[in-house]
Z-matrix of the N, CA and C atoms (Angstrom, degrees):
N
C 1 1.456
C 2 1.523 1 108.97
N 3 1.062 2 95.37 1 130.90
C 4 1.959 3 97.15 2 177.66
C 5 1.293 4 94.79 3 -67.52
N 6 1.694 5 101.36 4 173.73
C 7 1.417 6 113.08 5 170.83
C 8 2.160 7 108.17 6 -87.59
N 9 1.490 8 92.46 7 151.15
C 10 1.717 9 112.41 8 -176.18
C 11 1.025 10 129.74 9 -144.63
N 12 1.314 11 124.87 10 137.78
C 13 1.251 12 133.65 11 -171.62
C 14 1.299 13 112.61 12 -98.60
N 15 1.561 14 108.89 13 139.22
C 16 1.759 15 88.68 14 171.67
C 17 2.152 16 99.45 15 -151.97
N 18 1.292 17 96.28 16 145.35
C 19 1.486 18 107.83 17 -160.89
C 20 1.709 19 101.97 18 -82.66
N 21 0.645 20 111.05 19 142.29
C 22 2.005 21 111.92 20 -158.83
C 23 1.952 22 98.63 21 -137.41
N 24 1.345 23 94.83 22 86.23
C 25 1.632 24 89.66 23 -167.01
C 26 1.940 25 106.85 24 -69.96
N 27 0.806 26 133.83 25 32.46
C 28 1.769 27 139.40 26 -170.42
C 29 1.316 28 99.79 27 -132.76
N 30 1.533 29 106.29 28 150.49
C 31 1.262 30 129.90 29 152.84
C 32 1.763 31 120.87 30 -125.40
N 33 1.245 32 120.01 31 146.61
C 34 1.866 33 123.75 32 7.81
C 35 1.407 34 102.74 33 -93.16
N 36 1.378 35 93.50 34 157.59
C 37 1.471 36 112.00 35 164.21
C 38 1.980 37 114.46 36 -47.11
N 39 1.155 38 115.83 37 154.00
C 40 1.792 39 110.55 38 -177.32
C 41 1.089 40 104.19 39 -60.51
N 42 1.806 41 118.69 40 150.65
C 43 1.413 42 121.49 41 158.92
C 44 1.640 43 108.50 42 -49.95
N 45 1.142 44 119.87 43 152.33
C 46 1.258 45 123.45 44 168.24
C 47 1.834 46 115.88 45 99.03
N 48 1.486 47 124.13 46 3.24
C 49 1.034 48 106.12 47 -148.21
C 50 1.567 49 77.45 48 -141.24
N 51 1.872 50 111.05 49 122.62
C 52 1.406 51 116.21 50 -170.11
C 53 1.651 52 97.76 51 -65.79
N 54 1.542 53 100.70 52 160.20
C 55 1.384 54 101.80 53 154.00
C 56 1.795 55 121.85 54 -115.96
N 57 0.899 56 71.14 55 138.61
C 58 1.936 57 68.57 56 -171.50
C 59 1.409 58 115.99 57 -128.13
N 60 1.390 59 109.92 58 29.40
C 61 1.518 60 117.20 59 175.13
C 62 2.253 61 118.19 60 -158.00
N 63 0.990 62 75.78 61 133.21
C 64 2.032 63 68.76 62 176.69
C 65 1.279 64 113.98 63 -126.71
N 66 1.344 65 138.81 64 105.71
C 67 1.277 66 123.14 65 178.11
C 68 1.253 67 128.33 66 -147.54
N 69 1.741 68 115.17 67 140.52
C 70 1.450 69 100.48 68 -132.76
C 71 2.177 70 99.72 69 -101.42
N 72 0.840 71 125.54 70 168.89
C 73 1.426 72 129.66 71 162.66
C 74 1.170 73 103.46 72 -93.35
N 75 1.539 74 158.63 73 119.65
C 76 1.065 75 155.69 74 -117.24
C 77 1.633 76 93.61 75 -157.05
N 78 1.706 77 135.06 76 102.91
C 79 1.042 78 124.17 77 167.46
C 80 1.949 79 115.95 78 -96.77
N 81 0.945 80 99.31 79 168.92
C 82 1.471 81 127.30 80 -172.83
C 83 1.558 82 102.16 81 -99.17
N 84 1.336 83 139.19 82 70.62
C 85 1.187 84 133.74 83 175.51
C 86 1.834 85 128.82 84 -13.28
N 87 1.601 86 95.64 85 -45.68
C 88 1.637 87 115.91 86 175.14
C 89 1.029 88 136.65 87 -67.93
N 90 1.875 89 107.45 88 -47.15
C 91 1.567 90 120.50 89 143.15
C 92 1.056 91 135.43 90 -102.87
N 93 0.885 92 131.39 91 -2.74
C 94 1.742 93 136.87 92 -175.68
C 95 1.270 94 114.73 93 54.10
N 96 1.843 95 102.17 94 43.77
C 97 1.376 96 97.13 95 158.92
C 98 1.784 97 107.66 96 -130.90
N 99 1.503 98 117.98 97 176.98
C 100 1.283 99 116.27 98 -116.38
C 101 1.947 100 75.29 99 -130.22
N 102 1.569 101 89.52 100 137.27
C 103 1.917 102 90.41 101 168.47
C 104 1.561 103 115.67 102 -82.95
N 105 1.074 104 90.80 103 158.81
C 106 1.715 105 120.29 104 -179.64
C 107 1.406 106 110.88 105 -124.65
N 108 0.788 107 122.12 106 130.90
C 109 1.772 108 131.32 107 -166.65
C 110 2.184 109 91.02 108 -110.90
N 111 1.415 110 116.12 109 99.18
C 112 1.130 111 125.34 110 132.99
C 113 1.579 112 124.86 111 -37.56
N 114 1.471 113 110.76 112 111.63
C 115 1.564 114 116.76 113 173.39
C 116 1.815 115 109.50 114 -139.71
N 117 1.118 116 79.50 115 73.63
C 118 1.887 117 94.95 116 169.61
C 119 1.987 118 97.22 117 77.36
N 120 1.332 119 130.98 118 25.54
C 121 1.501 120 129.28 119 -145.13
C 122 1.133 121 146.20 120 88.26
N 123 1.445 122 107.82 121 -3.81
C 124 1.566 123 129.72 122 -177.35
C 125 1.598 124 109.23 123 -101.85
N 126 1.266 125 113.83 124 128.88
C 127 1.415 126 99.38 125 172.16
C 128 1.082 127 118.24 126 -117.87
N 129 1.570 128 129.92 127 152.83
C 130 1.095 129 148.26 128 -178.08
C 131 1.434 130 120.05 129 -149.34
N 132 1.604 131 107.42 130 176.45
C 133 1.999 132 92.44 131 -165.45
C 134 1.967 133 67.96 132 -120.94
N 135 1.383 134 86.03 133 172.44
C 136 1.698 135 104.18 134 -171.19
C 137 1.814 136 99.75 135 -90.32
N 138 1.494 137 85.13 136 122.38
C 139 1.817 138 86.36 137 -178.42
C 140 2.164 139 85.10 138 -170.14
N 141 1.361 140 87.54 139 178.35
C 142 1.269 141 75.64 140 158.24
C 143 1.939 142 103.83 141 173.67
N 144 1.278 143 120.03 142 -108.11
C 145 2.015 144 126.16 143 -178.02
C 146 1.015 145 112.76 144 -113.32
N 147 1.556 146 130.46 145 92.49
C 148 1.529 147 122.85 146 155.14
C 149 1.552 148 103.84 147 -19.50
N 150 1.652 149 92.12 148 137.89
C 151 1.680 150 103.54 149 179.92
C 152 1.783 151 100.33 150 -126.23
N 153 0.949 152 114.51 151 141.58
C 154 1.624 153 91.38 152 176.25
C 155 1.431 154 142.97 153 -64.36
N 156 1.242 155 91.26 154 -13.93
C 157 1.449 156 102.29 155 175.23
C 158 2.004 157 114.76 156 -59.53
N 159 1.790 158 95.90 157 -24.83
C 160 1.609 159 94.61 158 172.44
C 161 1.435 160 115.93 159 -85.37
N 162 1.381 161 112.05 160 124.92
C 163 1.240 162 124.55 161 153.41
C 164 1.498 163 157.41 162 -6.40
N 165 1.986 164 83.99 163 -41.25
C 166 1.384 165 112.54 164 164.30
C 167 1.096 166 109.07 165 166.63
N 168 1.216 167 120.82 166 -179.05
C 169 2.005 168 126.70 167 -162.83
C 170 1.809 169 90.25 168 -67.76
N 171 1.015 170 119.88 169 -41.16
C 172 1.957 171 93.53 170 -171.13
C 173 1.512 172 97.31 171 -64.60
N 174 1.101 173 137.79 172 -39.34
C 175 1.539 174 142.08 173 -155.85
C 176 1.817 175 82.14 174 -66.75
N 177 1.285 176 118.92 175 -69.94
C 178 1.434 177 120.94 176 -165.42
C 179 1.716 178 115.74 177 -24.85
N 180 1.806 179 90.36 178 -59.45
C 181 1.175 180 113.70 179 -176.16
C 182 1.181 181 123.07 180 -73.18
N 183 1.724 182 122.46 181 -15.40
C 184 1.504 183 121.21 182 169.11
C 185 1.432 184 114.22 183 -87.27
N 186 1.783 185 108.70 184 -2.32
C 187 1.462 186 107.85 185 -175.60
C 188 1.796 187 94.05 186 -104.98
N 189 0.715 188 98.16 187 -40.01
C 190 2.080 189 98.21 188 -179.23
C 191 1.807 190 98.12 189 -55.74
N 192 1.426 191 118.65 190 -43.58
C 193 1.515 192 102.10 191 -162.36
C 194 1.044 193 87.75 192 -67.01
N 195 1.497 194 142.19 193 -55.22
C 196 1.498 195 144.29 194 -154.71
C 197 1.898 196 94.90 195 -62.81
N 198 0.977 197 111.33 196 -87.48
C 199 1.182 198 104.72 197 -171.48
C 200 1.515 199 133.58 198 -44.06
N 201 1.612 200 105.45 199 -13.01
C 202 2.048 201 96.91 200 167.53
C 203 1.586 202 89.83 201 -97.81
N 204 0.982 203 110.52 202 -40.65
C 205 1.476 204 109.02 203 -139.70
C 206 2.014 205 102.13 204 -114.20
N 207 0.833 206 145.54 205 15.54
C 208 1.327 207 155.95 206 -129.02
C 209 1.356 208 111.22 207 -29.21
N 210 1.637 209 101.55 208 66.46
C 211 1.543 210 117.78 209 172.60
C 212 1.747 211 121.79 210 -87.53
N 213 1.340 212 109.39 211 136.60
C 214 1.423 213 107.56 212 178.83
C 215 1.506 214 113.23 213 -121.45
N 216 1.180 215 114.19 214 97.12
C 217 1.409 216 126.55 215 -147.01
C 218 1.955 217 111.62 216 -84.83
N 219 1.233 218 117.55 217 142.83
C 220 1.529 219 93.63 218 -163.06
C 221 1.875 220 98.84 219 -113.32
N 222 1.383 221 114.51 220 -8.96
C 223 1.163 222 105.26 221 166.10
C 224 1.484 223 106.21 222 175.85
N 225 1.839 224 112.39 223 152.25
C 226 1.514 225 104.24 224 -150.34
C 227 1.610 226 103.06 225 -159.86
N 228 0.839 227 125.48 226 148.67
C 229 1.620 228 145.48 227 -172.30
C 230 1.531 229 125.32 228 -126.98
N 231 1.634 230 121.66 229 135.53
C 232 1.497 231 92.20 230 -179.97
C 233 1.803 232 101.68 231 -98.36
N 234 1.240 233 97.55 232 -173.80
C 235 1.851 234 101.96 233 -147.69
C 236 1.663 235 81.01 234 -137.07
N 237 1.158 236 122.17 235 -1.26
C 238 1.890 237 104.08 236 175.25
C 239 1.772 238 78.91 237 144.33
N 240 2.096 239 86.00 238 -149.54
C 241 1.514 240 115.13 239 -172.05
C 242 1.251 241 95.53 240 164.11
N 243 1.336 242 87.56 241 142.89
C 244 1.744 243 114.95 242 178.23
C 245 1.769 244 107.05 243 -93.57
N 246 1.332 245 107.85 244 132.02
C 247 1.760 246 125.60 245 -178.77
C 248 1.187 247 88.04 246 -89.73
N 249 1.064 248 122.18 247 136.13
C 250 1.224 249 138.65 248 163.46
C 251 1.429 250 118.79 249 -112.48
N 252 1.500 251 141.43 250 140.53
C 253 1.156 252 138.86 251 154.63
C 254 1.102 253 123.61 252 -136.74
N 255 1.370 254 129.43 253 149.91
C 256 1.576 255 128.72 254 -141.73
C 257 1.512 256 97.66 255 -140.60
N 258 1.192 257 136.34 256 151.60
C 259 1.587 258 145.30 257 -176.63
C 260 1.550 259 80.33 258 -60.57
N 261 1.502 260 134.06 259 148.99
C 262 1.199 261 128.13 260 146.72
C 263 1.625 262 131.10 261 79.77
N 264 1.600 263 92.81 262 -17.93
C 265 1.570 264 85.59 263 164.50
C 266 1.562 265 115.95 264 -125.73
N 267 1.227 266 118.54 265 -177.68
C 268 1.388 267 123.31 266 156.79
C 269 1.706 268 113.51 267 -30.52
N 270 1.498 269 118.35 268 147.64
C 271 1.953 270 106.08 269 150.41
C 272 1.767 271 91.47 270 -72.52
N 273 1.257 272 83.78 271 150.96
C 274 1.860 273 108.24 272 167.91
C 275 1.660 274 93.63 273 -119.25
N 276 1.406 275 110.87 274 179.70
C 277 2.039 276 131.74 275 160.50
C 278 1.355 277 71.65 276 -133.58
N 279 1.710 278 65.52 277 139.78
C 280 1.689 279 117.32 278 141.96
C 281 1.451 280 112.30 279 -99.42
N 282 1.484 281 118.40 280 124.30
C 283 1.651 282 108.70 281 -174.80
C 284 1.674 283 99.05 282 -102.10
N 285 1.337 284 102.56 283 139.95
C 286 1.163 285 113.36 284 171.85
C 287 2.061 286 125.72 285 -128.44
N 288 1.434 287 99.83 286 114.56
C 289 1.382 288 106.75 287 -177.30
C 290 1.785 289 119.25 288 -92.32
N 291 1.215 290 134.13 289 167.55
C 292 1.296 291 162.72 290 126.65
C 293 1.418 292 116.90 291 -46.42
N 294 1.809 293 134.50 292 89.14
C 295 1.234 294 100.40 293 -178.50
C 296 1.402 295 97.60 294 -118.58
N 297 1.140 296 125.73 295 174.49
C 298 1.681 297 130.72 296 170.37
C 299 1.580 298 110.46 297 -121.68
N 300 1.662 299 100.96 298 122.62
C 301 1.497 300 97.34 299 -150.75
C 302 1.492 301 86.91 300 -99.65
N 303 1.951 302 101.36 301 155.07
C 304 1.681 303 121.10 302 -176.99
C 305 1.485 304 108.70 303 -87.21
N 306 1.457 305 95.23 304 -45.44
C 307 2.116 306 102.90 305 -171.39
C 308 1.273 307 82.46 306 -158.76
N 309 1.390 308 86.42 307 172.97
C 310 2.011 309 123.63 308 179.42
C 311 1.320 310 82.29 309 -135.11
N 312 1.410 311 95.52 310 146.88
C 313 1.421 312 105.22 311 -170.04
C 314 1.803 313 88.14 312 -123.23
N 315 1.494 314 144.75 313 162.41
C 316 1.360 315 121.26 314 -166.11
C 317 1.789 316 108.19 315 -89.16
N 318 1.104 317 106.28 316 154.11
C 319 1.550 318 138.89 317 174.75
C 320 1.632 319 90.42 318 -8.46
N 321 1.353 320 116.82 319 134.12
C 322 1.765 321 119.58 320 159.05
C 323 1.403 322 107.35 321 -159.22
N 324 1.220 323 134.11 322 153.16
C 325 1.457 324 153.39 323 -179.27
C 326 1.344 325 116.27 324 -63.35
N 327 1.902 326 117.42 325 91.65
C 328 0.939 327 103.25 326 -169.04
C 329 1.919 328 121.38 327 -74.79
N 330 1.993 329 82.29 328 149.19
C 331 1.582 330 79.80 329 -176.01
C 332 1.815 331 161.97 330 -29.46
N 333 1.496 332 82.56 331 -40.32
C 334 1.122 333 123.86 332 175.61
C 335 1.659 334 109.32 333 -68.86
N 336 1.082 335 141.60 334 -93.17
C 337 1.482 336 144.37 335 162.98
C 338 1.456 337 133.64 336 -67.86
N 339 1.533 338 114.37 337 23.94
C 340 1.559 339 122.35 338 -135.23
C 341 1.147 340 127.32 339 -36.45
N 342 1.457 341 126.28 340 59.90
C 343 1.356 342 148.46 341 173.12
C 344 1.885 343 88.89 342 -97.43
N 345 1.562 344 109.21 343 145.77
C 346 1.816 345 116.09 344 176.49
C 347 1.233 346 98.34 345 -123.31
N 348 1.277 347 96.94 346 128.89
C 349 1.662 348 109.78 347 -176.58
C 350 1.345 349 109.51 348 -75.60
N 351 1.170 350 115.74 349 165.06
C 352 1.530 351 123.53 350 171.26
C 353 2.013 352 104.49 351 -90.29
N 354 1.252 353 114.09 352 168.06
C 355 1.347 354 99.61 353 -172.66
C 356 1.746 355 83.50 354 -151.11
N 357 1.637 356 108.76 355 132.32
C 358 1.405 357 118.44 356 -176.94
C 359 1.948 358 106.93 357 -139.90
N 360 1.065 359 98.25 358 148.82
C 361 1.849 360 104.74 359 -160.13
C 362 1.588 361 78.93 360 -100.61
N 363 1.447 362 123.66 361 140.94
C 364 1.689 363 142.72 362 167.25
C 365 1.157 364 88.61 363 -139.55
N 366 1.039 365 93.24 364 176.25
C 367 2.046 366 138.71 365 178.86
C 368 1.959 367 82.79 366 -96.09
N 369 1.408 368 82.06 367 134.94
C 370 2.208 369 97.08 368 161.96
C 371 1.272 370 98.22 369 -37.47
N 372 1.471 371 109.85 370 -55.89
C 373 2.116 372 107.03 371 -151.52
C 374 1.453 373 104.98 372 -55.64
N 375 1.473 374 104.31 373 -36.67
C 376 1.913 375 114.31 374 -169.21
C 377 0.959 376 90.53 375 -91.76
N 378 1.735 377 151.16 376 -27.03
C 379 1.651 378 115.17 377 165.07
C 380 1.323 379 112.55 378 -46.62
N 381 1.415 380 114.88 379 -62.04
C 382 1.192 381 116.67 380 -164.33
C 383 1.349 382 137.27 381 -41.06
N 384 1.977 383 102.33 382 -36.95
C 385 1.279 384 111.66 383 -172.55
C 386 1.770 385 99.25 384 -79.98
N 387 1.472 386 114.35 385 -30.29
C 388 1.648 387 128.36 386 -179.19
C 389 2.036 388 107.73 387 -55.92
N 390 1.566 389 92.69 388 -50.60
C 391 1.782 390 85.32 389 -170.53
C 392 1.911 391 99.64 390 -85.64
N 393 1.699 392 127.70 391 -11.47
C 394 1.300 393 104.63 392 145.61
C 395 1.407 394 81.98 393 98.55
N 396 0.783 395 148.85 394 23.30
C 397 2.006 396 135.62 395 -149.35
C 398 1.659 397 97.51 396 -97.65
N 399 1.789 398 111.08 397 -35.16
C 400 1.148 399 118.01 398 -170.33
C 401 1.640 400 113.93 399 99.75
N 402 1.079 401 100.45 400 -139.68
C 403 2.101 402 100.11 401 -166.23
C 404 2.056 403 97.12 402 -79.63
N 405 1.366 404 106.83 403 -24.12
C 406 1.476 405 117.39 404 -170.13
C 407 1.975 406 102.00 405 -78.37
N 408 1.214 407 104.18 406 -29.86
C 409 1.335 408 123.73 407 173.51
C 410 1.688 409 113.73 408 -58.64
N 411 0.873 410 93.70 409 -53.42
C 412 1.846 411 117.42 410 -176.93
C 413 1.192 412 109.93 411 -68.98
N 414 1.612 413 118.51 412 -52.24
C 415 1.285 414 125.74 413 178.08
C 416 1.492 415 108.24 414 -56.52
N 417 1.072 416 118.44 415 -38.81
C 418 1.486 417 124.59 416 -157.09
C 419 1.980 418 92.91 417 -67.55
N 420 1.669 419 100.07 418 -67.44
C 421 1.456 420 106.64 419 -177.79
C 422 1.459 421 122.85 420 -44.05
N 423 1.082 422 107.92 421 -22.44
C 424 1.798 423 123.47 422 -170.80
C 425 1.605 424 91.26 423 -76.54
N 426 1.109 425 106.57 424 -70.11
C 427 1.648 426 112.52 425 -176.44
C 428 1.521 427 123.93 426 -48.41
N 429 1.664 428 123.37 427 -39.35
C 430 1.022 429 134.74 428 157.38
C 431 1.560 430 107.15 429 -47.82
N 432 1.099 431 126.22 430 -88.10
C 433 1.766 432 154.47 431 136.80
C 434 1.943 433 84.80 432 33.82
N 435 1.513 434 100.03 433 -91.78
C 436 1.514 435 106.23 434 177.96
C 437 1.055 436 127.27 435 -51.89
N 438 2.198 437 138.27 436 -43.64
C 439 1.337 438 114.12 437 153.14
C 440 1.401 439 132.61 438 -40.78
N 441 1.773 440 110.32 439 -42.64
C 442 1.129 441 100.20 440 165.82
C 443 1.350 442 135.99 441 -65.84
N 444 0.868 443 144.98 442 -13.14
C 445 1.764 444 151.51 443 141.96
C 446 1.826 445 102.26 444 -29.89
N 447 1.417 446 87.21 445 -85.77
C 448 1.502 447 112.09 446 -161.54
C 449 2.129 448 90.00 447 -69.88
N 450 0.688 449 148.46 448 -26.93
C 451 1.542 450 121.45 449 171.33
C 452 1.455 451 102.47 450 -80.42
N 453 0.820 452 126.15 451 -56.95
C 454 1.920 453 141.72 452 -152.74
C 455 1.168 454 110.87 453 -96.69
N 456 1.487 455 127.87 454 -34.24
C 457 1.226 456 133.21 455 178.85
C 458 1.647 457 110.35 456 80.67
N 459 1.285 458 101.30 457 19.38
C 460 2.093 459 105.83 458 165.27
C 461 1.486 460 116.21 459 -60.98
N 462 1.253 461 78.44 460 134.47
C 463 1.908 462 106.85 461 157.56
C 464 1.604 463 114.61 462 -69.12
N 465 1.269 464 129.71 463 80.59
C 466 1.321 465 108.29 464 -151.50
C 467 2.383 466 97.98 465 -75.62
N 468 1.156 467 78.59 466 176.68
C 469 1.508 468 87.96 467 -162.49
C 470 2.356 469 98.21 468 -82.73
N 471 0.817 470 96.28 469 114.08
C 472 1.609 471 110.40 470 167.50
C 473 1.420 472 114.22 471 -29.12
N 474 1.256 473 156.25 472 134.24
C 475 1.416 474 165.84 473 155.57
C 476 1.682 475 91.77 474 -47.69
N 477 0.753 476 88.96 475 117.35
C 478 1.898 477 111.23 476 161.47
C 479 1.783 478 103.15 477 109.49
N 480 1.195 479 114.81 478 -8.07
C 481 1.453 480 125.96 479 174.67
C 482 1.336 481 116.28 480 -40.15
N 483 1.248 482 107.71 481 108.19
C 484 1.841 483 125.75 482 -175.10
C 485 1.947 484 80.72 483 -31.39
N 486 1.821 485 92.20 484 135.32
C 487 1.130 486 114.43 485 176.78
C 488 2.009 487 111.05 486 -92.24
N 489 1.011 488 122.44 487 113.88
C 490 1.282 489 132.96 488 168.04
C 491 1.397 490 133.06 489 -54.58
N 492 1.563 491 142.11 490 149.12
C 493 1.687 492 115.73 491 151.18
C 494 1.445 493 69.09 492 -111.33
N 495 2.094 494 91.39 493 155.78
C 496 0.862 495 117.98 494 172.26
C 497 1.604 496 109.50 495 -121.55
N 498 1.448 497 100.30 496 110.29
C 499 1.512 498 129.23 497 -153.18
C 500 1.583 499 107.99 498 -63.11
């Protein structure tokens, strides 16, 4: 069996099933649109490896936004997780949250790879097509997209919405 991805709109993920990923959907309170972490042309949203030293998946995820992206997030939800299965290993999740960000603190070299990402505000629809994920990509933003409505009460930002850096 090849390896597959599959988009799992519920939480929690099953007992028994590592997680080896945290990553957050990052809204813009003002527009309700969502960051993208610039990495040399590659995009990605700021998340990244439970370490043990965190506490638990929000800790993961309040230390990954800070550290790619130097986000200080003011409140956050998870939105599902992707099952993953790989030729040869265990399935793992990837957990994936909704967060609503407080401040950006400016651009710094994250720790871990010390390359500093660039950081740009989209609409969900244009993350999706930007990080490339495919139909699992989309699903994910849609789901984020709707907590944020229904927790926060956002306007989320329209697909084609003049794209921002967020300085």
């Amino acid at each position: 069996m090849e390896g597959a991805i599959r988009w799992v709109e519920q939480w929690p993920p099953p007992d028994g099933l590592k997680v080896c990923q945290v990553y957050g959907v990052v809204f813009d309170p003002g527009s309700g649109a969502v960051v993208v972490q610039d990495d040399a042309g590659r995009g990605n949203l700021p998340g990244g490896t439970p370490e043990e030293s965190d506490a638990d998946l929000v800790a993961t995820l309040r230390r990954e936004c800070y550290e790619e992206s130097q986000l200080h997030l003011a409140d956050w939800a998870p939105v599902g997780y992707q099952l993953v299965h790989e030729d040869g290993h265990d399935p793992y999740v990837q957990a994936r949250y909704a967060a609503l960000l407080e401040h950006a603190d400016p651009i710094a070299p994250d720790p871990c790879t010390g390359r500093a990402y660039g950081r740009v505000w989209v609409s969900p629809a244009d993350a999706a097509a930007l990080l490339d994920w495919g139909q699992c990509g989309s699903a994910q933003m849609d789901a984020a997209a709707r907590l944020a409505t229904e927790r926060w009460g956002l306007t989320i930002a329209a697909a084609g919405w003049e794209r921002r850096e967020l300085p």
